[in-house]
C-alpha positions in Angstrom: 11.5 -12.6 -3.8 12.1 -14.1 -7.1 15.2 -12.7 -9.6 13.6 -10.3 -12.1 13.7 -12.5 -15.4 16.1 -9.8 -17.2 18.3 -11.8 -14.7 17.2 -15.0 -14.3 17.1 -15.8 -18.3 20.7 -15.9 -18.0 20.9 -18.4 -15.5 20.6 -22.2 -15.6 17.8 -24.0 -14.8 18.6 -25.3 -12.3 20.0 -21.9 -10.6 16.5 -20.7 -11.5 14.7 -23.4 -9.6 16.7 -23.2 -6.5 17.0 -18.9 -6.6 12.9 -19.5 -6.4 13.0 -22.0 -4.0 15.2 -20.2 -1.4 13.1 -16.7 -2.1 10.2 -18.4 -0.7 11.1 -20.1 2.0 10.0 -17.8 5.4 12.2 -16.5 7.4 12.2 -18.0 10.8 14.7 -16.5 12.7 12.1 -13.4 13.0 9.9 -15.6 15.3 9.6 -15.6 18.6 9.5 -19.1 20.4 5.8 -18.2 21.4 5.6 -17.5 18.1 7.0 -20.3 16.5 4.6 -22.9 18.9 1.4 -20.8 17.4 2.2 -21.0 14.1 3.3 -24.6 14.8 0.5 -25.6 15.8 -1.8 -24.0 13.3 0.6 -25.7 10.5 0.3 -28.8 11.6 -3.7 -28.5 11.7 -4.2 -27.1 8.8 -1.8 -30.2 7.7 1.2 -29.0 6.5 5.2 -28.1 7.2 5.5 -24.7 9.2 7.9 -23.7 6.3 4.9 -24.3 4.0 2.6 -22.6 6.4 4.2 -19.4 6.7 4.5 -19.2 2.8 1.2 -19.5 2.3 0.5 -16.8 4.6 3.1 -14.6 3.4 1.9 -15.2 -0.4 -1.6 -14.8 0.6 -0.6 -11.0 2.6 1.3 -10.1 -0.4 -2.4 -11.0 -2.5 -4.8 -9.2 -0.4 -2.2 -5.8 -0.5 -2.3 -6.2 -3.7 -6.1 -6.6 -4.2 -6.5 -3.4 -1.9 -4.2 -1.9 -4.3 -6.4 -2.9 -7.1 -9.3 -1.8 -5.8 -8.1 1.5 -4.6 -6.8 2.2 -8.2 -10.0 1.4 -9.7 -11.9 3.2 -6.7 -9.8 6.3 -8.3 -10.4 6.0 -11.7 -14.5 5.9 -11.6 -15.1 9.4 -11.8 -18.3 10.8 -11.1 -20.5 12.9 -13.6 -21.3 16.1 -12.7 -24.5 16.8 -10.6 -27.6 19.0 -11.8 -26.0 22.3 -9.8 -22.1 21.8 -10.5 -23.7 21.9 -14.2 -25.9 25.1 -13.4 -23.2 27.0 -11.3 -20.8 26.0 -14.9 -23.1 27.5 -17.1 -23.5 30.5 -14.9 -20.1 31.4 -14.8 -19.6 30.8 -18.5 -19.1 34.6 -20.5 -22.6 35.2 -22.5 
C-alpha cells in the first residue's frame, strides 16, 4: 500500500520510490509450495517474474472490487419513477 501523500510529500524521493516499490511487492510467504509451483508456472507463461505476476493479480483484484463498488453505487443512485398506481394510490390518500 502506498504512504498517503500527506506523508510521503515530506519524504525524499528517493524514500518515496522505494516506500512504493516495497508496498507492491506480493507477499510470498503466504503461499503454499503447491501454491507457489502454480503461480510459477503461470508467471513464467504469461512471461514474466512471479513477483511481477502476483502484482498484477493483486492490482487487478483490487480494480474489479472496486469496479463492483462502482457499479453498485451507481446501481443505487438510479432511482426509479413512480409507476401509474404508486401515483394513483398518492393522490388517493392526499386530503381533498
Amino acid at each position: 500500500m502506498p504512504l498517503p501523500p500527506s506523508v510521503a510529500r515530506h519524504l525524499p524521493v528517493e524514500s518515496r520510490a522505494l516506500a512504493c516499490y516495497t508496498a507492491a511487492m506480493p507477499d510470498l510467504t503466504k503461499l503454499s509450495p503447491g501454491q507457489r509451483a502454480y503461480e510459477e508456472k503461470r508467471a513464467r507463461k504469461a512471461g514474466m517474474s512471479l513477483e511481477k505476476w502476483l502484482a498484477t493479480k493483486e492490482r487487478e483484484a483490487v480494480e474489479a472490487d472496486r469496479a463492483a463498488a462502482r457499479a453498485a453505487a451507481e446501481a443505487a443512485k438510479k432511482v426509479k419513477p413512480p409507476g401509474f398506481f404508486s401515483r394513483l394510490l398518492d393522490r388517493a390518500h392526499k386530503p381533498l
